[in-house]
C-alpha positions as a printed NumPy array, in Angstrom:
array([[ 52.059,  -5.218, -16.189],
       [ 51.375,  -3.89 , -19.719],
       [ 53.968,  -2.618, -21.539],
       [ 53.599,  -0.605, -25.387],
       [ 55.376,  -2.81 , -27.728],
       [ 55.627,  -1.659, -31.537],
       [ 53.301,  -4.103, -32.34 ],
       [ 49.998,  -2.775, -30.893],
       [ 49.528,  -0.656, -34.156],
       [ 48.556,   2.301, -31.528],
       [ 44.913,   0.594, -30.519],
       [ 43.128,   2.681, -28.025],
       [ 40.466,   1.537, -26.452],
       [ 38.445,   4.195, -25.962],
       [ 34.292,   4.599, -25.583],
       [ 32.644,   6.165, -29.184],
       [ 30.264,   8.369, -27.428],
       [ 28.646,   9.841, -30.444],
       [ 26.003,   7.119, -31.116],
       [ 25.506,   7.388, -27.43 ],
       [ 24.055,  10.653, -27.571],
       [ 22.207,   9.812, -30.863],
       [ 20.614,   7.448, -29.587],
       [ 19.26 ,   9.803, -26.462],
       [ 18.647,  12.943, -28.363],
       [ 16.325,  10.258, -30.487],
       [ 14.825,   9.25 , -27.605],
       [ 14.448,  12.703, -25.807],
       [ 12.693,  14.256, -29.068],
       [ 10.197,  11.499, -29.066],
       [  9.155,  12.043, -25.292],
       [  8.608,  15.665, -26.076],
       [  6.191,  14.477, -28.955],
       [  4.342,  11.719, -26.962],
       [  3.588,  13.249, -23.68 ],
       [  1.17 ,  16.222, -25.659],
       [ -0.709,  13.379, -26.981],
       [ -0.802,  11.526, -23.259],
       [ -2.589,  14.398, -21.395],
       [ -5.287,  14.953, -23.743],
       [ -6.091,  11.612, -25.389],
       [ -9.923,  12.085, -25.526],
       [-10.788,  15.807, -27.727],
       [-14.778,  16.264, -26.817],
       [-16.472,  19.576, -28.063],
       [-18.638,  20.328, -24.673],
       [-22.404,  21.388, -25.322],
       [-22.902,  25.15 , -24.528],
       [-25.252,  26.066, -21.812],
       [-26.907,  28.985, -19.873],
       [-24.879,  29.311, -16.35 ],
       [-25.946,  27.164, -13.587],
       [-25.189,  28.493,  -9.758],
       [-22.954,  25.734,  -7.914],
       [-24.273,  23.515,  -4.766],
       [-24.258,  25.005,  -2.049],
       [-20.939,  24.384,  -0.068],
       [-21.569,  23.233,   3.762],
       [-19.316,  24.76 ,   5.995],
       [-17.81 ,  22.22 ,   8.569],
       [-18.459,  22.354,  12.375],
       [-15.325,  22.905,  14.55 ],
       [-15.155,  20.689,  17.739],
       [-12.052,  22.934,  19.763],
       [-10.672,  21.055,  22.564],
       [ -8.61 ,  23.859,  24.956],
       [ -5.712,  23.628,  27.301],
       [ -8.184,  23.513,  30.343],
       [-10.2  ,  20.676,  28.775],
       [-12.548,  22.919,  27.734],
       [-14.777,  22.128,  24.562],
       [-16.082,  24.719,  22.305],
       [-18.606,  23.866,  19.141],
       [-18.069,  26.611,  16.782],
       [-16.492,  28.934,  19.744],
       [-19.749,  28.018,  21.599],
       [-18.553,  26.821,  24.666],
       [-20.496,  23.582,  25.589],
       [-20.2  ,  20.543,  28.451],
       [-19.344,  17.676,  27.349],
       [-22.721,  15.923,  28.084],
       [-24.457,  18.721,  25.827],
       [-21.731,  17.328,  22.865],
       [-23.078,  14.078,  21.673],
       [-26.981,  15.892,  21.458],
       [-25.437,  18.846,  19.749],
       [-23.655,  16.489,  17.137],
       [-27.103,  14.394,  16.829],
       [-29.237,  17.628,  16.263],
       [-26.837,  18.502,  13.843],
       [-26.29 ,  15.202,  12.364],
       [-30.077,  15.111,  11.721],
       [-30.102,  18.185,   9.803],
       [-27.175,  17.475,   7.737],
       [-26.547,  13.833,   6.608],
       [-23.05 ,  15.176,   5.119],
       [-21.941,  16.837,   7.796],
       [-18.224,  17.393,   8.53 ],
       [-16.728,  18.26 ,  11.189],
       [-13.332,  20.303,  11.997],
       [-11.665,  18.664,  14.975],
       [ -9.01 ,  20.704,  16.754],
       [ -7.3  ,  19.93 ,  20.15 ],
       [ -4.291,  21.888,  22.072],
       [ -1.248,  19.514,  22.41 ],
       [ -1.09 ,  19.948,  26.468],
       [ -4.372,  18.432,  26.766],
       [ -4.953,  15.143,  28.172],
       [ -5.519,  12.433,  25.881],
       [ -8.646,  11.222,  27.654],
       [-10.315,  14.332,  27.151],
       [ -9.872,  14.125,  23.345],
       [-10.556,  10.172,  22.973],
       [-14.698,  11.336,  25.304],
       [-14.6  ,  13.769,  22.34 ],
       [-14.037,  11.531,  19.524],
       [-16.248,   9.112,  21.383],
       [-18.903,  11.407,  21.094],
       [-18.485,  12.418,  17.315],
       [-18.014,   8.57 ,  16.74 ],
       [-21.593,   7.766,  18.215],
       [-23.511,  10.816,  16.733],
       [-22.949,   8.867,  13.385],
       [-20.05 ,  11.575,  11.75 ],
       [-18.006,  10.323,   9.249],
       [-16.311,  13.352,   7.957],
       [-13.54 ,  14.223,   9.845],
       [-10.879,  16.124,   9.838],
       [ -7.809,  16.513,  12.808],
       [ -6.327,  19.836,  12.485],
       [ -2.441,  20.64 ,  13.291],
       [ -0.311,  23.269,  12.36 ],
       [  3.114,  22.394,  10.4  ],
       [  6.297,  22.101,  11.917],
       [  8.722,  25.486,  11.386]])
C-alpha cells in the first residue's frame, strides 16, 4: 500500500493533455488541406465542341422463368426447345447482347440450370440474375 508521506512534495501524476490535442488539431487542419488537392490532382482545360448524340443504349432481353416452369422471352411465352434458337438469332444480331435472367424461388432448380444451359451455349456473356431485397 501507498501511503502520502510529507515528503512527496505533492507530485501528481497526472496526463498533460494539452499537447495531445495540439498535436491532433495540427494534424486534423492538414487533412482538411490535403484531401482538396487528392481528388483533383490533374487540372485539364477540356476542348469545346458542338454536341454529339450518345450510343445508342441496348436494352437487355429478359429470360422469366415462372412458378409452373414456364419460360417467357420478353413476356413472349416460348418452349424451351424454341430458347437456345431464340438466344442464337438474337445473339447473331447483337454481339453485346445482355440478357436479364429472372426465376420464381418455388421453381425447380433443374428447370433454371436447362435455362442457363441454353443461354450458356448461345454464346451470352452478359448476364444478370435478378432478386428482389430482403424487407
Amino acid at each position: 500500500m501507498a501511503f502520502a508521506t510529507q515528503q512527496d512534495d505533492d507530485v501528481l501524476s497526472e496526463i498533460n493533455i494539452t499537447p495531445l490535442v495540439d498535436v491532433m488539431l495540427v494534424l486534423l487542419v492538414s487533412f482538411i488541406l490535403t484531401i482538396p488537392v487528392l481528388t483533383n490532382a490533374i487540372h485539364v482545360n477540356l476542348p469545346k465542341t458542338v454536341q454529339t448524340t450518345p450510343p445508342e443504349q441496348q436494352k437487355a432481353v429478359t429470360v422469366t422463368v415462372d412458378n409452373d416452369g414456364k419460360i417467357f422471352l420478353d413476356n413472349r411465352q416460348i418452349e424451351q426447345q424454341q430458347l437456345d434458337d431464340e438466344l442464337q438469332t438474337l445473339k447473331a444480331a447483337n454481339s453485346e447482347l445482355s440478357l436479364h435472367l429472372r426465376a420464381d424461388e418455388r421453381v425447380p432448380y433443374g428447370a433454371v440450370a436447362k435455362v442457363m444451359a441454353a443461354i450458356e451455349h448461345a454464346g451470352v456473356s452478359r448476364v444478370s440474375v435478378l432478386t428482389d431485397q430482403q424487407a
